[in-house]
KEKOL-176133 format. One record per residue (C-alpha): x, y, z; residue number from 0; residue in one letter. Coordinates in Angstrom, 2 decimals, always signed. Layout:
BEGIN
+---------+---------+---------+-----+---+
:    east :   north :      up :   k : r :
+---------+---------+---------+-----+---+
:       X :       Y :       Z : NUM : A :
...
+---------+---------+---------+-----+---+
END
This chain:
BEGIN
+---------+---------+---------+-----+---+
:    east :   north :      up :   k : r :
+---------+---------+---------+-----+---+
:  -11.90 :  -45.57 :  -46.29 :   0 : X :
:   -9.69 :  -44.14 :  -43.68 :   1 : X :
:   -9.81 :  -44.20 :  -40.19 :   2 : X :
:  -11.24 :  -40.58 :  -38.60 :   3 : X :
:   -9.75 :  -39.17 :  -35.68 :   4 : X :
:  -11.47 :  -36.27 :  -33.54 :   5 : X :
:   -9.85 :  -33.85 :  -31.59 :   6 : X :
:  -11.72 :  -32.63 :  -28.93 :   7 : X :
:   -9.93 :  -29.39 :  -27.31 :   8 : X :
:  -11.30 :  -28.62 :  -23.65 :   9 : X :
:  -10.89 :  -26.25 :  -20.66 :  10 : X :
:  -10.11 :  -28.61 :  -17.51 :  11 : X :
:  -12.81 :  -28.94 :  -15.24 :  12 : X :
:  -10.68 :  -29.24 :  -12.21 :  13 : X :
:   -7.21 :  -27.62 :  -11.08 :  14 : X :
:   -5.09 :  -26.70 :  -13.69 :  15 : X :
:   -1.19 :  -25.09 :  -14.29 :  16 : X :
:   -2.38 :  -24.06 :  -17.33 :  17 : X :
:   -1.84 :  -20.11 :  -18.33 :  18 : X :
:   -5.68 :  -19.65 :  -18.71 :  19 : X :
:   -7.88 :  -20.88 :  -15.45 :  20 : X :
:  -11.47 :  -21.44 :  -15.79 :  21 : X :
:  -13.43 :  -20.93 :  -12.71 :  22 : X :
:  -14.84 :  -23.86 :  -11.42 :  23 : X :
:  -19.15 :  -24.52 :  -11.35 :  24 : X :
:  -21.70 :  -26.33 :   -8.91 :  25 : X :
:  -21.27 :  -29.93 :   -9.03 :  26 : X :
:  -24.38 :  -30.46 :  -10.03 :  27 : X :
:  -24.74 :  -27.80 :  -12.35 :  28 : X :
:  -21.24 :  -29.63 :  -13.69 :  29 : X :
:  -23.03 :  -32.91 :  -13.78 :  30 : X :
:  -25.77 :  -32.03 :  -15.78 :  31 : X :
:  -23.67 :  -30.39 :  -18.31 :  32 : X :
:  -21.37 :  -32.62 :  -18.80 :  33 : X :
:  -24.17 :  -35.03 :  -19.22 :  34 : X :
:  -24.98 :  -32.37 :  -22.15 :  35 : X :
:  -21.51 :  -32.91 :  -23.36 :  36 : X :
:  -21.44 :  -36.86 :  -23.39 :  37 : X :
:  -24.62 :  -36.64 :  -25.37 :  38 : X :
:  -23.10 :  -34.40 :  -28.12 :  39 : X :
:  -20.19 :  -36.01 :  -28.87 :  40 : X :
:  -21.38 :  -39.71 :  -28.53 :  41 : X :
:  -23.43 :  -39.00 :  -31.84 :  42 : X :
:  -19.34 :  -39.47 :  -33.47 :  43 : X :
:  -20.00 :  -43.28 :  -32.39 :  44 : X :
:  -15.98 :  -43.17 :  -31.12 :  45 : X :
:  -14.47 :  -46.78 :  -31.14 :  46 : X :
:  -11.84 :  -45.25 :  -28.85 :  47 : X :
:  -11.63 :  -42.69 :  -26.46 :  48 : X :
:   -7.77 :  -41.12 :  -25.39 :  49 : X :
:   -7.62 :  -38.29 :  -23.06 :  50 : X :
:   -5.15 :  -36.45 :  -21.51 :  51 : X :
:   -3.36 :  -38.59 :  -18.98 :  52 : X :
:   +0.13 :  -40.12 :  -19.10 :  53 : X :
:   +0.08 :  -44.03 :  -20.02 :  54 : X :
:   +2.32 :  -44.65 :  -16.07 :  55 : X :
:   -1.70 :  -44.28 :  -15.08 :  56 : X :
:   -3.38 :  -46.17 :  -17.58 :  57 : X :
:   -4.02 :  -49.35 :  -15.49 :  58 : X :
:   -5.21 :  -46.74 :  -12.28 :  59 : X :
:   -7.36 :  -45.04 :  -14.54 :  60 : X :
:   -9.45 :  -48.02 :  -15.88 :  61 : X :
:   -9.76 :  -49.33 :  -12.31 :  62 : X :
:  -11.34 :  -46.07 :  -11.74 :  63 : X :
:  -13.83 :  -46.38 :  -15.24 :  64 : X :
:  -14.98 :  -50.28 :  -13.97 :  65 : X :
:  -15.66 :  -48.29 :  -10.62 :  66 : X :
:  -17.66 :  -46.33 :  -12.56 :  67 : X :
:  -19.30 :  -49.12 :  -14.97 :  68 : X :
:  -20.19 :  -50.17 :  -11.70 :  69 : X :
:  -22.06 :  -47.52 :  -10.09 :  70 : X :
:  -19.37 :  -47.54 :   -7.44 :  71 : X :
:  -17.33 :  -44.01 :   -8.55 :  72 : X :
:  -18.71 :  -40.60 :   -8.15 :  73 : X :
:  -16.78 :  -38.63 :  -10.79 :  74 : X :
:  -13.87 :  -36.02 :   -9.63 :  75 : X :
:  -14.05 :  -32.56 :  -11.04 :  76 : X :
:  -12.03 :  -33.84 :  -14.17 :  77 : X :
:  -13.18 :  -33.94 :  -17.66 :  78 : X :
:  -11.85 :  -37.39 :  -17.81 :  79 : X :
:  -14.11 :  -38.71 :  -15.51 :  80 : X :
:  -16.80 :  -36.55 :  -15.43 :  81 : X :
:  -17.28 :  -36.91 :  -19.38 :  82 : X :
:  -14.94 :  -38.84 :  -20.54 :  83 : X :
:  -15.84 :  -42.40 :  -18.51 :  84 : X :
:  -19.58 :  -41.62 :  -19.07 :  85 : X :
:  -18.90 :  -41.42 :  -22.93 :  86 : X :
:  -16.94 :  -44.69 :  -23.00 :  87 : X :
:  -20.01 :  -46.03 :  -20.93 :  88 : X :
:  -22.28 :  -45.05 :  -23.67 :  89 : X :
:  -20.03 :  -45.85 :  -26.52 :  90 : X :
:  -19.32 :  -49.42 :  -25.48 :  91 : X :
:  -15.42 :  -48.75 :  -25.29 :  92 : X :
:  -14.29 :  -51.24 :  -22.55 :  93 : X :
:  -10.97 :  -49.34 :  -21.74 :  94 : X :
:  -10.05 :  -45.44 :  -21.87 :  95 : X :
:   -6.82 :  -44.70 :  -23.47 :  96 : X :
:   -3.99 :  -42.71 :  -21.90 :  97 : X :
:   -1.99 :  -41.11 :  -24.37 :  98 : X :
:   +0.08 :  -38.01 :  -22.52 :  99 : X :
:   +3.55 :  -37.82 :  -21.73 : 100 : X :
:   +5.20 :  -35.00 :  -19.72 : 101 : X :
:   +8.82 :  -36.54 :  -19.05 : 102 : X :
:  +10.66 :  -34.78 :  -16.68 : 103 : X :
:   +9.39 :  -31.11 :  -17.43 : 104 : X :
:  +11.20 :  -29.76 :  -14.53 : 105 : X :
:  +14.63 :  -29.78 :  -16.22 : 106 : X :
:  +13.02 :  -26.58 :  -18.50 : 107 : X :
:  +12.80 :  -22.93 :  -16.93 : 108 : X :
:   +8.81 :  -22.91 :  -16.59 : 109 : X :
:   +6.31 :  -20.96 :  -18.31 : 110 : X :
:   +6.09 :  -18.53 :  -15.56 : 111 : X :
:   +9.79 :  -17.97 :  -15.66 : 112 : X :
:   +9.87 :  -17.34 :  -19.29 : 113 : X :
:   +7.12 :  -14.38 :  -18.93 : 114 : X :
:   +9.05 :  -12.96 :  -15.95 : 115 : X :
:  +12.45 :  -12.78 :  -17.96 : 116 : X :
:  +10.31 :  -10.96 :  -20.96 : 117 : X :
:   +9.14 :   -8.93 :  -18.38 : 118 : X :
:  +12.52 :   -8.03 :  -17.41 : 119 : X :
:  +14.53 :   -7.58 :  -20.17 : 120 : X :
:  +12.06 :   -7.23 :  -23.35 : 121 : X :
:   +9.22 :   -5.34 :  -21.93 : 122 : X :
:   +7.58 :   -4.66 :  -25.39 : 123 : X :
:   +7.35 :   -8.40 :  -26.50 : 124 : X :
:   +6.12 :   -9.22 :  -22.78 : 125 : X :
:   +2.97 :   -6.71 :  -23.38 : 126 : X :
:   +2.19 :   -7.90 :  -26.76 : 127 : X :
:   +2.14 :  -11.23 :  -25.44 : 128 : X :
:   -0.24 :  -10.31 :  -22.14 : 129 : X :
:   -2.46 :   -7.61 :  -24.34 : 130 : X :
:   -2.84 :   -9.69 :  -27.72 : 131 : X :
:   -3.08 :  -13.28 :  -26.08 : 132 : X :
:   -3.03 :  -14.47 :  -22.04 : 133 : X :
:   -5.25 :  -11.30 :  -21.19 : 134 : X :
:   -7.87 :  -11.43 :  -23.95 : 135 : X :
:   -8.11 :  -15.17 :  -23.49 : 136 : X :
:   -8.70 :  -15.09 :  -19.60 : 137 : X :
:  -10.90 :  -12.54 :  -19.96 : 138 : X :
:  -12.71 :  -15.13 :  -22.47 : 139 : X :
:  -12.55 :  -17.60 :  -20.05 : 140 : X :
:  -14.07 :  -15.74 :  -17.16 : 141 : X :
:  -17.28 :  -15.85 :  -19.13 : 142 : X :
:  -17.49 :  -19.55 :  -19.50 : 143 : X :
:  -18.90 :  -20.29 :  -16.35 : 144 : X :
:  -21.73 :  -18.13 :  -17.08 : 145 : X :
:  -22.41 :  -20.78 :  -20.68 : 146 : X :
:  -22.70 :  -24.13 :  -20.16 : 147 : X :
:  -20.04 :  -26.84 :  -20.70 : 148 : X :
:  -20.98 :  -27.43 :  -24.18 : 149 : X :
:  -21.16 :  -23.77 :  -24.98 : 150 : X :
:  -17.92 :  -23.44 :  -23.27 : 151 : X :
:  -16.01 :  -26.57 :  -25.55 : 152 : X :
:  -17.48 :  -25.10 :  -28.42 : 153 : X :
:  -15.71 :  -21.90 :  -28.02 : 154 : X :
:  -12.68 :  -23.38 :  -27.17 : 155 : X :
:  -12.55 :  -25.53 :  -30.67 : 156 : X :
:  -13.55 :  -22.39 :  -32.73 : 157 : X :
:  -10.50 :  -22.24 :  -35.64 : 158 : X :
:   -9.95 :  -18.39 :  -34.28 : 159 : X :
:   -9.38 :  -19.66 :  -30.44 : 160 : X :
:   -7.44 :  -22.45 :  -31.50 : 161 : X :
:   -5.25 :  -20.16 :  -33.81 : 162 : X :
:   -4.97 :  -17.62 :  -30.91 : 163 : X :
:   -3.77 :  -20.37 :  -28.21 : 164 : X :
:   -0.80 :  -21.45 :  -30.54 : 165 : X :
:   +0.31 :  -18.32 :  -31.83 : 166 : X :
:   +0.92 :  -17.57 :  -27.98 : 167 : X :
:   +3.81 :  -20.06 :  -28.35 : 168 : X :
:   +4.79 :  -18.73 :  -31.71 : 169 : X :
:   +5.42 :  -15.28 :  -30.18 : 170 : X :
:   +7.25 :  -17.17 :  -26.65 : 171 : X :
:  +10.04 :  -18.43 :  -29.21 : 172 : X :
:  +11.04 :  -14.90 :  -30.18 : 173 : X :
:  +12.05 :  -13.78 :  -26.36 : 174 : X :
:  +16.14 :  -13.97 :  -25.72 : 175 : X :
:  +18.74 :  -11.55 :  -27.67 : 176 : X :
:  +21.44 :  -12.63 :  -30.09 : 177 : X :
:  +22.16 :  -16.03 :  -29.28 : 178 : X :
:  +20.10 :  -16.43 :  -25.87 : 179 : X :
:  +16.85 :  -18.36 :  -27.36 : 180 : X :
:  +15.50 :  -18.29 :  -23.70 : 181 : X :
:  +12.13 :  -20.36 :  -24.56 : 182 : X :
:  +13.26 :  -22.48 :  -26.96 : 183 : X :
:  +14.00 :  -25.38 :  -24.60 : 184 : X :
:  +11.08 :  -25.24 :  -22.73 : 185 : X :
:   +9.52 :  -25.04 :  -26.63 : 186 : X :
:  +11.26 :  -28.11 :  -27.60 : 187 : X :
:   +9.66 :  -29.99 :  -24.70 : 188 : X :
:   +6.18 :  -29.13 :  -25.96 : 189 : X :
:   +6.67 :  -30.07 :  -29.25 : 190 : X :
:   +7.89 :  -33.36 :  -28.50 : 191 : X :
:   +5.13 :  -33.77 :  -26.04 : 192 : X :
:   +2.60 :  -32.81 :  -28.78 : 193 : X :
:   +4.48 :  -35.34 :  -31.63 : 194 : X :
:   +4.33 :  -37.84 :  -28.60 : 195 : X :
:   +0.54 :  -37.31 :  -28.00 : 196 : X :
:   -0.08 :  -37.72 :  -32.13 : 197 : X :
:   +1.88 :  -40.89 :  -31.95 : 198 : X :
:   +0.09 :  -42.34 :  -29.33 : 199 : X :
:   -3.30 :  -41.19 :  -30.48 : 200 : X :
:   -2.18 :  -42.96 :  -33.89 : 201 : X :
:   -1.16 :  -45.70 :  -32.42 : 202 : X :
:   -4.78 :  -46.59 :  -31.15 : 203 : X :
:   -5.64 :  -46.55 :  -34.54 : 204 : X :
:   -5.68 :  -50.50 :  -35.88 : 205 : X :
:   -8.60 :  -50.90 :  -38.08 : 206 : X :
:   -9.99 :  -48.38 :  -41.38 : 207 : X :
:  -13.60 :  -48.37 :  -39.50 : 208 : X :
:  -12.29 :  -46.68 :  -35.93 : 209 : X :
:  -13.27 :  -43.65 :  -35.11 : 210 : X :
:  -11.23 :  -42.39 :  -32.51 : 211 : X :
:  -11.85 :  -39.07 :  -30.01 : 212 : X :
:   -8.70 :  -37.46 :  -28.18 : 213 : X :
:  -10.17 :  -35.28 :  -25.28 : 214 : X :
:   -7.41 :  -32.65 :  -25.06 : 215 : X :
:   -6.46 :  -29.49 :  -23.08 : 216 : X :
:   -7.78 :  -26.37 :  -25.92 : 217 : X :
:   -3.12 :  -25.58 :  -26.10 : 218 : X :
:   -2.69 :  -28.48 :  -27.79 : 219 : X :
:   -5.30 :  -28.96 :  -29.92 : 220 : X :
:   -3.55 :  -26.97 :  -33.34 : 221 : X :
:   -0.02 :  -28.97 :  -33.19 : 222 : X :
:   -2.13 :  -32.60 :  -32.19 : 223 : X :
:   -4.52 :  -32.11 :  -35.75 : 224 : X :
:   -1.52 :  -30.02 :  -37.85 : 225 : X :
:   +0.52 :  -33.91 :  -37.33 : 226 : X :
:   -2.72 :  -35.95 :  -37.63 : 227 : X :
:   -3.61 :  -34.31 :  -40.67 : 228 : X :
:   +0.18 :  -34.30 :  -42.56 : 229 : X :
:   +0.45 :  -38.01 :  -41.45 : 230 : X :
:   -2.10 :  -38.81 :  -44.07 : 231 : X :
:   -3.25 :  -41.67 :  -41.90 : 232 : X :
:   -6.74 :  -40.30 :  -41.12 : 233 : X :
:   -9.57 :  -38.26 :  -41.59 : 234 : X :
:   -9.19 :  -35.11 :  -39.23 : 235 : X :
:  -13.09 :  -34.50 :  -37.87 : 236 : X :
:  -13.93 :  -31.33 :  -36.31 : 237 : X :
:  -15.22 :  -31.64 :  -33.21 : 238 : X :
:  -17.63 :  -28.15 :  -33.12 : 239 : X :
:  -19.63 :  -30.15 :  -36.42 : 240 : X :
:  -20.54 :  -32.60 :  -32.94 : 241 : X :
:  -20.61 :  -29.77 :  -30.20 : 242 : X :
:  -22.79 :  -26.91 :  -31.75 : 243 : X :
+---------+---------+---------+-----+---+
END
């Protein structure tokens, strides 16, 4: 028997750098469909819960879920705490897992600079990249707020959406000419980030019967299961046979 692992990709409830925004809902409209969402995915029975937060925070965040536990924590617009600390709750997981790393992300030309130099100087690749992926997608995510959470996660953890969100990157790596690979560092960064996040996640991982479930942004939800699943070390569950 091995150990099973869940990967959960999300849209962020709250503020988000992330190429594709999701307009934000009614807080209690939010709160009742998260609650929609907790129920869902709590039928997994997760031993564990990791979400998408660096481990520097780890202590600040479970302050924040015995708040909670408490009654003494309304939830931020987050889906850490709005369904992430209510799932623990109902799971009987005593601490919530932080399993992120961003290093120092600033040394790398930023996304937004990378799409402004293909913009520049390879106009071609810079519309295939806005008409076949960021455009299509945020016009997909401008409907979300009209479906409910659940609705919403399901969508994002369909095996076309997830293919779509990491072929963006495949088609970043191709902008520079001849020897200028202008994306490739900021590239490297997010692969390591990814093989950190698997690592971590695995890491979590110290008995055949858990069952552990990564809350993740939708980006990173291809690379996180591709290492999960090569690692041999677990059983890769998808979360839409929980969310539909």
């Amino acid at each position: 028997m091995k150990p099973q692992v869940m990967v959960v990709g999300v849209y962020h409830l709250g503020n988000t750098t992330d190429l594709i925004n999701v307009e934000s809902k009614n807080d209690n409209v939010l709160k009742q469909q998260a609650k929609e969402v907790v129920d869902a995915l709590s039928r997994f029975n997760p031993t564990k819960l990791a979400v998408e937060a660096e481990w520097e925070v780890q202590s600040q965040l479970n302050d924040s879920y015995r708040k909670y536990q408490l009654g003494k924590l309304t939830p931020t617009k987050n889906e850490i705490e709005m369904i992430g600390f209510p799932l623990a709750q109902k799971s009987d997981i005593s601490e919530v897992s932080c399993v992120d790393w961003r290093g120092d992300d600033s040394e790398n030309a930023p996304l937004g600079d990378i799409l402004q130099y293909a913009k520049e100087y390879e106009p071609e690749r810079y519309k295939k990249i806005m008409n076949m992926y960021i455009e299509p997608m945020q016009r997909e995510a401008e409907e979300w707020p009209s479906l409910s959470i659940l609705e919403g996660f399901t969508r994002v953890n369909e095996a076309d959406t997830v293919k779509k969100l990491h072929e963006i990157y495949m088609e970043l790596a191709m902008i520079g000419r001849e020897k200028d690979y202008y994306a490739m560092e900021w590239l490297t960064w997010w692969y390591k980030r990814n093989l950190i996040l698997y690592s971590n996640v695995r890491r979590l991982i110290t008995s055949p019967q858990d069952r552990v479930l990564l809350l993740i942004g939708g980006s990173h939800v291809h690379l996180v299961k591709q290492f999960l699943k090569e690692s041999g070390g677990c059983t890769v569950v998808d979360a839409n046979e929980y969310l539909k």
